[in-house]
LUMGU-905730 format. One record per residue: x, z, y of N, C-alpha, C, CB in turn. Coordinates in steps of 0.001 Angstrom, whole numbers, plus 524288, in hexadecimal, padded with zeros to 5 digits. Glycine has a CB too. Layout:
N
XZYXZYXZYXZY...
! end
This chain:
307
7F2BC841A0855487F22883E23850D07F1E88386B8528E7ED3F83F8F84DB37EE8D83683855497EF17832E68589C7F3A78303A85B6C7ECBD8345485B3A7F71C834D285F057FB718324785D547FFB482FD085AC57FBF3832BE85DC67FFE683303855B5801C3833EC850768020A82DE584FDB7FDDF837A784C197FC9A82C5E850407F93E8268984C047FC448230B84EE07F101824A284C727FA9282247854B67FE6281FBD859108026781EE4857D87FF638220F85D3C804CB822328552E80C66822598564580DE681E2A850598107482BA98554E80AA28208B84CDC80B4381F31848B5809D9819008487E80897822AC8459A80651817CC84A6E8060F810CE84AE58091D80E3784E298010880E9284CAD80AC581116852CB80CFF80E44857138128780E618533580CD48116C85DF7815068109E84F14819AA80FFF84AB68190180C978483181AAD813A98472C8128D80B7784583811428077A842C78123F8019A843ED80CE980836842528136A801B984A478131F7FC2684B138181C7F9C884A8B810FA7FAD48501181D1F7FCF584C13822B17FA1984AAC822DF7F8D684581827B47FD6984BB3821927FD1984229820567FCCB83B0D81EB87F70D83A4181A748014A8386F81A0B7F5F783C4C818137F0B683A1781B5A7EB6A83BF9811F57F01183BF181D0F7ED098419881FBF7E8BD843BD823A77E6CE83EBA822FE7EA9B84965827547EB3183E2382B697EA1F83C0C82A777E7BE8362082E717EEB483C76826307EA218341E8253F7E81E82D8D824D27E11F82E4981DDF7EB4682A4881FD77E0DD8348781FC57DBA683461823E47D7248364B81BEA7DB0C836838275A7DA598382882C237D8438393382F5E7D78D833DC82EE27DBC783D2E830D97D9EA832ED833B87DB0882D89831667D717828508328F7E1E782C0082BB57D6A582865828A47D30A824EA829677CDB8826A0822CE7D441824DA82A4F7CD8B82BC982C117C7F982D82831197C6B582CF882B1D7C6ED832A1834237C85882CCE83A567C72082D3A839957C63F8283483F3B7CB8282F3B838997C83F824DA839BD7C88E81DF2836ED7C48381BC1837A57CE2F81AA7832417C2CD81E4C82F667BD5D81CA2833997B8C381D59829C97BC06820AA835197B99582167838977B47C8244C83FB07B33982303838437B60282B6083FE87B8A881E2A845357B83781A99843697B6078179A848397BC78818578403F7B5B58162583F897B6C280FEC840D87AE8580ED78369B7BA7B80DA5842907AC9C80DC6843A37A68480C7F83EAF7A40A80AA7848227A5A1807DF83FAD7A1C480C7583C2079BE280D638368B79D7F8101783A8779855806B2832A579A6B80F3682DB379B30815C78298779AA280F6F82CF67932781DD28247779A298149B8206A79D42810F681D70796F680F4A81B887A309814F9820EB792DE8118881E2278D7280F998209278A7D80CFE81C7F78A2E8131B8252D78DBA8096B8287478A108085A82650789CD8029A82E9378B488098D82608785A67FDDD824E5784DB7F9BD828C2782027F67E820CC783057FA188263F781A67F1678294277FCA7EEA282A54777C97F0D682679781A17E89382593776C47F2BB825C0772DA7F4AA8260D771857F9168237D771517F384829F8771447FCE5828637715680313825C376F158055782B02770B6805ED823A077190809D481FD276DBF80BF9822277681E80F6881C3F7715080FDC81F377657481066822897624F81409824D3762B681ABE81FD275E39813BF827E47609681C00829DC76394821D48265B764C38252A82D547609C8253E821927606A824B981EDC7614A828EF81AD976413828DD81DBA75DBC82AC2817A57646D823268140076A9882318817C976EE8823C48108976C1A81CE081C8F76FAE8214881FC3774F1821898204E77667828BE826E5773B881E0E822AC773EF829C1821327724C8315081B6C773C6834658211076ABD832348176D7733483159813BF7739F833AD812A47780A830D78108A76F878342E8121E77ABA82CEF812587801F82B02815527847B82E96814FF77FD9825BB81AC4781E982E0381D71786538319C81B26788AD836F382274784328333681A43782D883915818D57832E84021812A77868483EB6817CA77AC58447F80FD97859583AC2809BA7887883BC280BE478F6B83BE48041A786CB834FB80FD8790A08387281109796BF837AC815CB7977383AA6811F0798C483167816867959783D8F81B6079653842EC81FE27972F83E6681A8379D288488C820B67949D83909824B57941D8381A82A37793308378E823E9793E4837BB8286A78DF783CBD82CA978C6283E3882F2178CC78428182CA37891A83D9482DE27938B843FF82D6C794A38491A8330F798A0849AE8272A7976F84A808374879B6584B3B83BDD79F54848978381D7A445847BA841EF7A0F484D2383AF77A6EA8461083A677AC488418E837AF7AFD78460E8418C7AF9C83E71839B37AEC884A2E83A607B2A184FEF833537B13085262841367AF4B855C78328C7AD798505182D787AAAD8545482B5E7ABF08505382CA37A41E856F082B0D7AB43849F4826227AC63847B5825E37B16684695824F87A994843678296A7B6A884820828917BB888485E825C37BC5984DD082D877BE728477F826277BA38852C4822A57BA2D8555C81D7E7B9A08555C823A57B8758571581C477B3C3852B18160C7B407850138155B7B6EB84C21813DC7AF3884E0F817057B95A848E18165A7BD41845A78132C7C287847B281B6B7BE5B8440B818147C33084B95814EF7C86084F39812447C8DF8529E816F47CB32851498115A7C3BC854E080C3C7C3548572A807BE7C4038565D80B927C0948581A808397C01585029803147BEF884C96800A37C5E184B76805587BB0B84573806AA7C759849E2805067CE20847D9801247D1F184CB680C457D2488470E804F07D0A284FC7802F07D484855B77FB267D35C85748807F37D0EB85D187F9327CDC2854527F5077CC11854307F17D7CD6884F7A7F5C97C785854EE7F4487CE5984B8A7F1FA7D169845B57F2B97CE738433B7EC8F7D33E844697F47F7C89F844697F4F77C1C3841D57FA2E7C38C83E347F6D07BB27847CA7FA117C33F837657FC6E7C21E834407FF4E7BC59835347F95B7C2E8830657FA3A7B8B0836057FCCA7B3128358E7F9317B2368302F804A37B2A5834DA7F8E27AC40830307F80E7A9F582C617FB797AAAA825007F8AA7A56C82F497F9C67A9C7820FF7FAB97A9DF81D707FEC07A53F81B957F69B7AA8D81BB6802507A3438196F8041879EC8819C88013179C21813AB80AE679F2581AA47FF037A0F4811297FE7E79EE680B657F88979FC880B54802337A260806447F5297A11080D4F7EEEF7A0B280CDB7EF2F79FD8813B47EAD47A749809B47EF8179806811977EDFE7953D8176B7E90A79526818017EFA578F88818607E9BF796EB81D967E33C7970781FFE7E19F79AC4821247DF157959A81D217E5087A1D181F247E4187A65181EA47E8537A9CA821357E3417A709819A47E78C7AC078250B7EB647B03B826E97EBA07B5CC824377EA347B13882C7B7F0E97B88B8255B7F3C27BBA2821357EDAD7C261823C17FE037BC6C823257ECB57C03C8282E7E7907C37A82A117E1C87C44B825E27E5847C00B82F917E0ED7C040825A17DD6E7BE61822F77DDDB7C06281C767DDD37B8AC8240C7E2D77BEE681A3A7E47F7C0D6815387E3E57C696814B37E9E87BF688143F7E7837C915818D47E7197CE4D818797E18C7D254818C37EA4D7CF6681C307DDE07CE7181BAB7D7F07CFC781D7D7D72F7D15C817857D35B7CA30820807D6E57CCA2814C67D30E7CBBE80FEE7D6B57CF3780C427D1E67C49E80DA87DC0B7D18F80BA87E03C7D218805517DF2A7D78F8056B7E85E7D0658052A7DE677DABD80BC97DFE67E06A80D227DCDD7E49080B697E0187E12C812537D6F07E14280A367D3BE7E4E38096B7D2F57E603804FA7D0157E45180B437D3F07E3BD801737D6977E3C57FB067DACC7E6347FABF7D8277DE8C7F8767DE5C7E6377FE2F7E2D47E9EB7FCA27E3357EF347FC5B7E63A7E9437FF377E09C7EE388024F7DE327F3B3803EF7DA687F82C7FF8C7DA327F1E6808B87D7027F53D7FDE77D3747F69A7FA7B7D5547F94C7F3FA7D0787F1847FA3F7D8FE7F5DA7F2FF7DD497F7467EE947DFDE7FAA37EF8F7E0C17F3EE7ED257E4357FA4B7F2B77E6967FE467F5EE7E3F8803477F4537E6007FD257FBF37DF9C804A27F8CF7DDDA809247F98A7D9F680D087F3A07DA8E807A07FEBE7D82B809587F1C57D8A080AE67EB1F7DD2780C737E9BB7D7A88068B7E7277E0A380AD97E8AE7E3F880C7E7E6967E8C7811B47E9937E59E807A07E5307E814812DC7EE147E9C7815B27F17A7E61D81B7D7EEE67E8B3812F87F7D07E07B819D47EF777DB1F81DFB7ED367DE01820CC7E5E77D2F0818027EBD87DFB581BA77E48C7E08E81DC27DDD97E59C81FC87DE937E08D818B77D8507E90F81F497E0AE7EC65821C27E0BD7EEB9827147E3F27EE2C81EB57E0D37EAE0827997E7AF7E9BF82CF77E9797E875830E67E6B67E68A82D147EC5A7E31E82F097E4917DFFE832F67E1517E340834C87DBE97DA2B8301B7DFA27E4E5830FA7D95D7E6F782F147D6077ED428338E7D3F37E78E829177D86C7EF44830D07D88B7F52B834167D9347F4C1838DA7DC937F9ED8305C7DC267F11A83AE17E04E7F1E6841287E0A47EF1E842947DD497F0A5844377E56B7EA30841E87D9837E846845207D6D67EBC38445E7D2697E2E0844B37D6407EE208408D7D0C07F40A841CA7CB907F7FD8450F7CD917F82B83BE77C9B07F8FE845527D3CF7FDEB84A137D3C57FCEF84E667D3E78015E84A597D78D7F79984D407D6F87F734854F37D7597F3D18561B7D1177F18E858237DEC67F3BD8548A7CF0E7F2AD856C57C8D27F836857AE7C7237EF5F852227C4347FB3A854097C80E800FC8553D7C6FA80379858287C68D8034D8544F7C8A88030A85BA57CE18804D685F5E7CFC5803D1865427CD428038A85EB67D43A7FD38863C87CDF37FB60867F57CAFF7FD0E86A307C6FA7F7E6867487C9D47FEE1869347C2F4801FF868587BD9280542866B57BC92800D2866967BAB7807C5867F87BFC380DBF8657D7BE30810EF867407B8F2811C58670E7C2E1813E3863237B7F4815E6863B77B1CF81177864067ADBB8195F869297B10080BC18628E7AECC80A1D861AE7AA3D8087685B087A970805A9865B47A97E803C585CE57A5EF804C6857587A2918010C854907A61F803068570A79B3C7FE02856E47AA6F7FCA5852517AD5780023851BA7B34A7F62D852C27AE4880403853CF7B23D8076D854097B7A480A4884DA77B42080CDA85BB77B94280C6384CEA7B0D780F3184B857ADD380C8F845E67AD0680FD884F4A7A9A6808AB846BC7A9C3804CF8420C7AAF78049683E437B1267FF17844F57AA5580316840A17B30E8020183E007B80A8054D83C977BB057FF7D840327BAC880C4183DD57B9EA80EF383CFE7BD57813B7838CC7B8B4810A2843157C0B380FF5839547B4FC811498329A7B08581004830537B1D880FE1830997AB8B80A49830B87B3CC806C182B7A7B5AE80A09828417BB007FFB882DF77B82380AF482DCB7BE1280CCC82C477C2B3812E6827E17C20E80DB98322F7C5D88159F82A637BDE9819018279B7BD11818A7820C17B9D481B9982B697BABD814AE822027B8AD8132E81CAC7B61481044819F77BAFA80EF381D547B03C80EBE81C2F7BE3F80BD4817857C1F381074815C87C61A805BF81A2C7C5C98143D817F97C5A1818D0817787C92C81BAB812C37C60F81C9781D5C7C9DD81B188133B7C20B8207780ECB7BE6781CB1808ED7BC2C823D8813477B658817AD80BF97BDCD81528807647BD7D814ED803B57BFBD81225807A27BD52816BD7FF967BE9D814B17F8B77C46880FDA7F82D7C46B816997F0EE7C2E580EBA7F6F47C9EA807137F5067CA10805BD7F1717C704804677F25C7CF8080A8E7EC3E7C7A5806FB7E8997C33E807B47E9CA7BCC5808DD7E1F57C40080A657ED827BBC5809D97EE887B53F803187F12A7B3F280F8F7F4287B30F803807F5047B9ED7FECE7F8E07B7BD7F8E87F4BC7B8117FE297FF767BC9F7FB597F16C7BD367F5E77EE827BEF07F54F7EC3D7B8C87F6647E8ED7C4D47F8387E95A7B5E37F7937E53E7B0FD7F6AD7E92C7AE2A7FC4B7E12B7AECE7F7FA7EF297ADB67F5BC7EFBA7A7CC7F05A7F3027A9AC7FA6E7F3A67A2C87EFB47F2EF7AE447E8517F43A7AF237E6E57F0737ADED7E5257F57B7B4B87E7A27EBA17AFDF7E39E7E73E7AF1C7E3867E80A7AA367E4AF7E1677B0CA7E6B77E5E57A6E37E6067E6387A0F07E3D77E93179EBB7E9587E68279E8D7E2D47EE2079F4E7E02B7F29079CE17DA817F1EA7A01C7E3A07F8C479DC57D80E7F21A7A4437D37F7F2887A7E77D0537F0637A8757D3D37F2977AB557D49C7EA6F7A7E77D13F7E53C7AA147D1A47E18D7A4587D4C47E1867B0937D59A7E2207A0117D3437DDBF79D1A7D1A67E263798247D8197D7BC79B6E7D5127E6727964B7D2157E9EB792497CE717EC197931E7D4157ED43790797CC1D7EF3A797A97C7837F345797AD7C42E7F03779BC47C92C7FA06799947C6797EAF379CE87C3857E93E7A2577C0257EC187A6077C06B7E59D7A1527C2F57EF9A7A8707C0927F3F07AB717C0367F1EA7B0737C38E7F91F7AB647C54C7F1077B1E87C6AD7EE397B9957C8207E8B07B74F7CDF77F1BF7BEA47C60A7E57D7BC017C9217DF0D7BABE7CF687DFD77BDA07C4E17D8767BEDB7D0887DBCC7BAD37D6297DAD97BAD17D8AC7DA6A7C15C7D7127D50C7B7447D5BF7D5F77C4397D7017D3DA7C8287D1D17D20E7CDA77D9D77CF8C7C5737D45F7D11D7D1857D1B77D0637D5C27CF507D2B87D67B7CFF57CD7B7D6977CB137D4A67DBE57C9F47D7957DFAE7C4307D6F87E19A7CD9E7D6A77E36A7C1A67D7EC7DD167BC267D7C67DEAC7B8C27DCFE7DCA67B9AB7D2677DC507B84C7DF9E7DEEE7B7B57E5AB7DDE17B9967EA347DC007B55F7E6307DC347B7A87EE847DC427BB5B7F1F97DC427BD537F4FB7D71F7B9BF7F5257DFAE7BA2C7EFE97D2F67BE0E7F08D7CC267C1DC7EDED7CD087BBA07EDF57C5EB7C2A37EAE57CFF27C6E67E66C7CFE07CC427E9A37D4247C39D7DF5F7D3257CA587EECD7D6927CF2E7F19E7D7AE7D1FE7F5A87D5FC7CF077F2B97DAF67CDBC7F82B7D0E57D0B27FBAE7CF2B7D57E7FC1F7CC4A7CE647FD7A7CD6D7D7617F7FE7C96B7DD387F7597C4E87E1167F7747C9207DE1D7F0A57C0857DFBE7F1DF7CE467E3807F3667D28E7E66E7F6D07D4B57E25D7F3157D5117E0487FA067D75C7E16B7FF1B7D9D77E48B802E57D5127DB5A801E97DC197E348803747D1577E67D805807CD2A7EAFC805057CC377E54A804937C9B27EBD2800777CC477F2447FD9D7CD3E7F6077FF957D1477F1E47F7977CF1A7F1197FFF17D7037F4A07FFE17DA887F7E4805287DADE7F2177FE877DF277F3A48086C7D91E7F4A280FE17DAC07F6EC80F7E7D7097EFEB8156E7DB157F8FE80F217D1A77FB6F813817CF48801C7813F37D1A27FB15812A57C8AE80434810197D48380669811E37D524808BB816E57D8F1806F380F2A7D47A80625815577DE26803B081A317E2A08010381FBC7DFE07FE0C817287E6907FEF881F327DAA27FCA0821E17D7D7800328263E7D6837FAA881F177D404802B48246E7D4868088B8274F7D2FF80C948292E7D65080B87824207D03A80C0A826457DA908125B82A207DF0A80D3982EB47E1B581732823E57E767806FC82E837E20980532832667E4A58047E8351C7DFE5800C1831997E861804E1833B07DAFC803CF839DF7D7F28088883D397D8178024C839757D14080E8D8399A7D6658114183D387D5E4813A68407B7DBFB8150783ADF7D2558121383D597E02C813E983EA67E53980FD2844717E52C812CA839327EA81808D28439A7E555806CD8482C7E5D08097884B877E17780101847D57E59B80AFA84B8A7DC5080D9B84F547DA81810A8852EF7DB5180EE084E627D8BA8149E84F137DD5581A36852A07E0A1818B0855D07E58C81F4184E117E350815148531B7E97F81597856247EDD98106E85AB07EBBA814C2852387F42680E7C85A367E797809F585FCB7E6B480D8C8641F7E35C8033C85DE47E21880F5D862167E2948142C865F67DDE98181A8689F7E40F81A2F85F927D79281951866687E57A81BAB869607EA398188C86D807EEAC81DBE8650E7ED588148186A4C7EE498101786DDD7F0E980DF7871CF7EE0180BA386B027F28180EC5873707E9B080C4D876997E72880F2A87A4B7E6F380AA68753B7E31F8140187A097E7EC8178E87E4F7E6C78173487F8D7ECDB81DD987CE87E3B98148087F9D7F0938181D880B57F4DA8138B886E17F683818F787A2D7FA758154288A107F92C8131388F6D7F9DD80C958901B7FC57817438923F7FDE580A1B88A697FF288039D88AC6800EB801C988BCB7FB2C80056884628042280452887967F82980141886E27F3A58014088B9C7EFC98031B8822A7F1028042D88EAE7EFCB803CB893DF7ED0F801A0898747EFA18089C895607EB88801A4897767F3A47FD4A899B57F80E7F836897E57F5EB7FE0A8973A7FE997F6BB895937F5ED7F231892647F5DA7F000893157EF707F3DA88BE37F7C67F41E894ED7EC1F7F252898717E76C7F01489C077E6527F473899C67E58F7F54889F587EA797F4588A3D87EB0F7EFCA8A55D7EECE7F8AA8A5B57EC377ED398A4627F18D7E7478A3A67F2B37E3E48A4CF7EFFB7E5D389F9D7F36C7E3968A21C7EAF67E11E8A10B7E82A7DDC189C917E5947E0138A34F7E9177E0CA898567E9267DE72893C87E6F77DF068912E7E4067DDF4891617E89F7DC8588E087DEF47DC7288CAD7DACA7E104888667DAF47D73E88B617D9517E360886EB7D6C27E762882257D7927E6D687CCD7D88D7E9E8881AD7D3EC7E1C087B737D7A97DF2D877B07D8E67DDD38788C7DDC17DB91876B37D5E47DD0A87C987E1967DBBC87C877E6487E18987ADD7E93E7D8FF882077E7BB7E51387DE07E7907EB5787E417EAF27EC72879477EA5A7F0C7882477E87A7EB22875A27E5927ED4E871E17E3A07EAB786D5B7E8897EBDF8715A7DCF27E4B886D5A7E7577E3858681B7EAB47E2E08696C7F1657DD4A8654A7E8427E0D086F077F3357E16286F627F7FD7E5B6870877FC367DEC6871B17F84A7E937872C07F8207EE41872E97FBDD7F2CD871C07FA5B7EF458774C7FDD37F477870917F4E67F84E86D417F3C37F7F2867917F3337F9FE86ED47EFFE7F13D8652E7F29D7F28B85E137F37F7F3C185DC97F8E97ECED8594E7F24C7F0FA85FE07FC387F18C85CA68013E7F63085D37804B67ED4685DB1804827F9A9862E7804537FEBD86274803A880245860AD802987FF9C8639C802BD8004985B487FD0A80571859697F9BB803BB8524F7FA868059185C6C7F17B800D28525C7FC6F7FEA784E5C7FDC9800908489D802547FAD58510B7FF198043684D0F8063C806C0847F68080E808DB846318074D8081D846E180A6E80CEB84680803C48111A842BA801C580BBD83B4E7FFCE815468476C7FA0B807B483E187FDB2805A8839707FABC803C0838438005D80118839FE7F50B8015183A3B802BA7FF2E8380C807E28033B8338980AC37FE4F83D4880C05809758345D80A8880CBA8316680D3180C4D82D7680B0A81154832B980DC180BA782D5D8034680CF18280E80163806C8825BA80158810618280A7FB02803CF8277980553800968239F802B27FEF6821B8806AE7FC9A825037FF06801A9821B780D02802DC81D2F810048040B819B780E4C8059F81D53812D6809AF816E380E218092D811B480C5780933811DA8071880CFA80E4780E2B8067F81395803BC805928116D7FEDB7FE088106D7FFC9808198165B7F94A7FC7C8125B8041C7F5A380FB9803FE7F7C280BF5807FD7EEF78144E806737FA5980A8180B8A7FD748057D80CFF7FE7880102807B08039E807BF80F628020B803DB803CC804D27FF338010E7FF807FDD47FD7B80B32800F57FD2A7FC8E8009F7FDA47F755800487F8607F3DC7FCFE7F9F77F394805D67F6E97F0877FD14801797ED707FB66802887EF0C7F55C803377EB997FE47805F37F38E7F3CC804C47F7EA7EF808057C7F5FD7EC89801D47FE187F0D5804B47F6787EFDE7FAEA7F5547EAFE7F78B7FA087EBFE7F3CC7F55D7E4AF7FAE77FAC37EA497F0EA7FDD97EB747EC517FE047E62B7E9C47FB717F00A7E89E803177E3377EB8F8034A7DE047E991803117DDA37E519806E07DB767EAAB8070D7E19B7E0D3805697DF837DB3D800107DEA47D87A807807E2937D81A7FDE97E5407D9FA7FA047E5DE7D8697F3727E25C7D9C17FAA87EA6F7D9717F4147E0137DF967EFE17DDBB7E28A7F1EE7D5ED7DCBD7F1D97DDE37ECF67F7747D65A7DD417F7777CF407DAFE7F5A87D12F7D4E17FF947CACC7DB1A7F6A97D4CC7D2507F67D7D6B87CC997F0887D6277CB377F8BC7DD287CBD27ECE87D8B17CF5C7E63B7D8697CF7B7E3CB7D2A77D1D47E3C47DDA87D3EA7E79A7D03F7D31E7E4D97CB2B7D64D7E13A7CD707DCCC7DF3E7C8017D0EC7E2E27D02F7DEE57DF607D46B7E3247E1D67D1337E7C67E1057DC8B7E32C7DCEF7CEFB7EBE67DEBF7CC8A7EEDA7DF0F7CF997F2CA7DCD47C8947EF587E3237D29B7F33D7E4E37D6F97F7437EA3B7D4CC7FA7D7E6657DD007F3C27EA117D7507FD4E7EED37D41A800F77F51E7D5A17FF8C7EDF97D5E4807E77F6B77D9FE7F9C57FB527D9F37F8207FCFA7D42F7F4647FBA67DF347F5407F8607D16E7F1327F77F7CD287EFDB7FA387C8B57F21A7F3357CCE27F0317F6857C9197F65A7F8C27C3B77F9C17FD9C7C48D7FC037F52B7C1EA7FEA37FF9F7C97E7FD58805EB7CBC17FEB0808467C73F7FAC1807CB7D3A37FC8D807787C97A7F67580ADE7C6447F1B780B407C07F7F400807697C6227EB0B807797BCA87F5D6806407B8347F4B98086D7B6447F9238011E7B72A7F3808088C7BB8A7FC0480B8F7B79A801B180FF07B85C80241809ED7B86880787812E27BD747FDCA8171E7BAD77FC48819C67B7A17F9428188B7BC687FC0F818967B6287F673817CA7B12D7F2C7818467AB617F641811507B1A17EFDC8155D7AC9C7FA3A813547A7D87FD4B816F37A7BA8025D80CAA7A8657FEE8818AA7ABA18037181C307ACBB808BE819DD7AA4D80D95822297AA4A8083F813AB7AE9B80B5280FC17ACE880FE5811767B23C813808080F7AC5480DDE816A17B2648178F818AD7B56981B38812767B94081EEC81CC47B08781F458120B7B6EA821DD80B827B8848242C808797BD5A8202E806D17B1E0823A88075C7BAB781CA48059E7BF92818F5807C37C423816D3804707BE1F8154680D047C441814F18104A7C564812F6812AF7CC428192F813F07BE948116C8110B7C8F681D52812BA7CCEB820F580DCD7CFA682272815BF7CAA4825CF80A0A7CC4D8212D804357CF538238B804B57D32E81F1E7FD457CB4A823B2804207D3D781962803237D6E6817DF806EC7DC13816E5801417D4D78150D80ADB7D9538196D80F0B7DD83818FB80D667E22081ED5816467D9DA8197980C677DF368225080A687E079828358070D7E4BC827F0807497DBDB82B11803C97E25B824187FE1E7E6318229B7FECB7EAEF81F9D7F9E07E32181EFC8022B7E9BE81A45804BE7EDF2818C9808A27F35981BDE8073B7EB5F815E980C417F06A81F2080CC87F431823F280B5C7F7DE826B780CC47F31B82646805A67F49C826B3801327F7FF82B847FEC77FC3E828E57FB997F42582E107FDBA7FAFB823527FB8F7FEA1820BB8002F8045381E7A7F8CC7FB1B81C1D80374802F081ECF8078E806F881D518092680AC2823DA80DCB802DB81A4B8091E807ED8271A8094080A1B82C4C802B880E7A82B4980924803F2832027FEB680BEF82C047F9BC80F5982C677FA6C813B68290A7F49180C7882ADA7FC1E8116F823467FCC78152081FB17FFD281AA3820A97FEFD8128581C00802C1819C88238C807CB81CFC8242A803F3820D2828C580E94818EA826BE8021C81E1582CDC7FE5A8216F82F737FBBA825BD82F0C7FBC681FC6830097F8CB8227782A9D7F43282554827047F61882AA28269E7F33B822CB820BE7FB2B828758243E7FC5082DDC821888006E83148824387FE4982CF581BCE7FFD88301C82881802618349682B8E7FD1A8389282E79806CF83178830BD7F996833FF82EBC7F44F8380D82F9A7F21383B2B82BD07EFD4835678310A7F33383942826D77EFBD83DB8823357F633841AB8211C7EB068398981BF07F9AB84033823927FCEF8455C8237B7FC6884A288282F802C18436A823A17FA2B8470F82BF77F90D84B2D82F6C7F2EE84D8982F3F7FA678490D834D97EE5D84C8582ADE7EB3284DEA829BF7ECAD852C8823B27E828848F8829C57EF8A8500D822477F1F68543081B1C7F4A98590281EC77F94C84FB9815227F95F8586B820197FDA485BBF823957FD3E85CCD829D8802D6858DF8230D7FB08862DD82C057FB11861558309F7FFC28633D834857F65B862A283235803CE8632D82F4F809FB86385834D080A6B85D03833B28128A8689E8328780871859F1832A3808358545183588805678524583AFC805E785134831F28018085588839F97FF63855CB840C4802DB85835844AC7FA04859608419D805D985AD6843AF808CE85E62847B780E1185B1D84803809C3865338459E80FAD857B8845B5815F5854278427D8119E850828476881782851938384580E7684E988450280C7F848218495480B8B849CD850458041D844F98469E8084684CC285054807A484EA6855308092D8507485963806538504185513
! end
């Protein structure tokens, strides 16, 4: 297993190289620089701007300090919150994201296997039917339609949750709500399909024929059977969740670091713009980890496949 972990990070590291490679080349297409305004500056602050961020240095030399800075953990400075490095930002945005994120990862677990495997259970009836409306409605749904018509109903009719910003944990529930339904919905109808397949297959009529109740066959040996497919997606989707959810983090006013994503693109504050992409990376790499370990904890011809 140990080796397994080894092999699997020592892969992780070309992965990141290349994203942060790739995030750099694409900053440095993209037209015009991150100081240019509607009003220009004059030659000689623009001059002395450049030379402070090795701007005016070729493409070739500031990918060098780039990967230096990286190889040190150094993002670099912010170009648009002077005085503040893209380190520093990420310190303070992550743990809010994180925090959202993982709520909403929680509601949509619970959420969407206990809607499929009711599903499964009953299939073709009216709560198989039901629940896989819902599912279809949280799929066609956009975050910011659902985020605006919670607020409206929560926060100004029943004033239950406030509307906006991030000061306790009423102020995360409409979010976190926002964020899952859509994750909500590919794990209900995903646990559906793979329990409907599992149910037909010959343990499980074994496992009848035993004598065990359907509720027994159902949760002890057909969930955890039908279960990895959701286990795969919910690598990088607790990656893309804990990350932050730009619509949803600018829609709540949540000073989480998908937020400031927005702002530093807006701002073509480059530095930031790659840190959080960097960070996002890392977490989809771990993620992917994760879940090759709790496949070899669910399935154990995965221990025998790694080993």
């Amino acid at each position: 297993m140990i080796r397994f972990i080894i092999r699997r990070l020592a892969w992780g590291i070309p992965v990141l190289w290349l994203v942060a490679t790739a995030t750099f080349v694409l900053m440095h297409l993209v037209p015009g620089g991150p100081f240019d305004q509607e009003k220009p500056l004059p030659p000689e602050i623009k001059a002395n701007v450049d030379a402070k961020y090795h701007l005016d240095q070729p493409v070739l030399t500031q990918y060098l300090y780039y990967l230096e800075d990286l190889l040190r953990g150094d993002f670099g400075p912010s170009y648009k919150y002077i005085g503040r490095s893209v380190n520093d930002i990420i310190r303070d945005t992550f743990p809010v994201s994180m925090q959202l994120g993982l709520w909403a990862v929680l509601i949509s677990v619970i959420v969407g296997v206990g809607a499929g495997t009711l599903a499964a259970a009953r299939p073709r009836s009216w709560l198989d039917h039901a629940g896989m409306l819902l599912a279809m409605a949280g799929i066609s749904f956009p975050s910011f339609v659902l985020g605006t018509f919670l607020i409206m109903i929560f926060s100004y009719r029943v004033h239950l949750f406030p509307a906006a910003l991030w000061e306790g944990w009423r102020y995360g529930v409409l979010p976190a709500v926002t964020l899952a339904l859509l994750p909500t919905a590919y794990i209900a109808r995903l646990t559906r399909s793979s329990m409907l397949e599992v149910l037909h297959q010959d343990f499980i009529r074994t496992a009848r024929a035993k004598g065990l109740s359907e509720r027994q066959a159902l949760l002890k040996h057909a969930l955890k059977n039908s279960i990895t497919p959701v286990v795969s997606f919910l690598g990088p989707l607790t990656a893309t969740l804990v990350t932050g959810s730009f619509v949803v983090e600018f829609i709540f006013s949540i000073p989480g670091m998908g937020r400031h994503f927005i702002t530093a693109v807006t701002n073509r504050d480059y530095p930031l713009i790659m840190g959080v992409t960097l960070v996002y990376a890392v977490l989809i790499v771990a993620a992917n980890i994760v879940v090759d370990l709790v496949y070899n904890w669910i399935d154990p011809r995965m221990r025998i496949k790694n080993n």
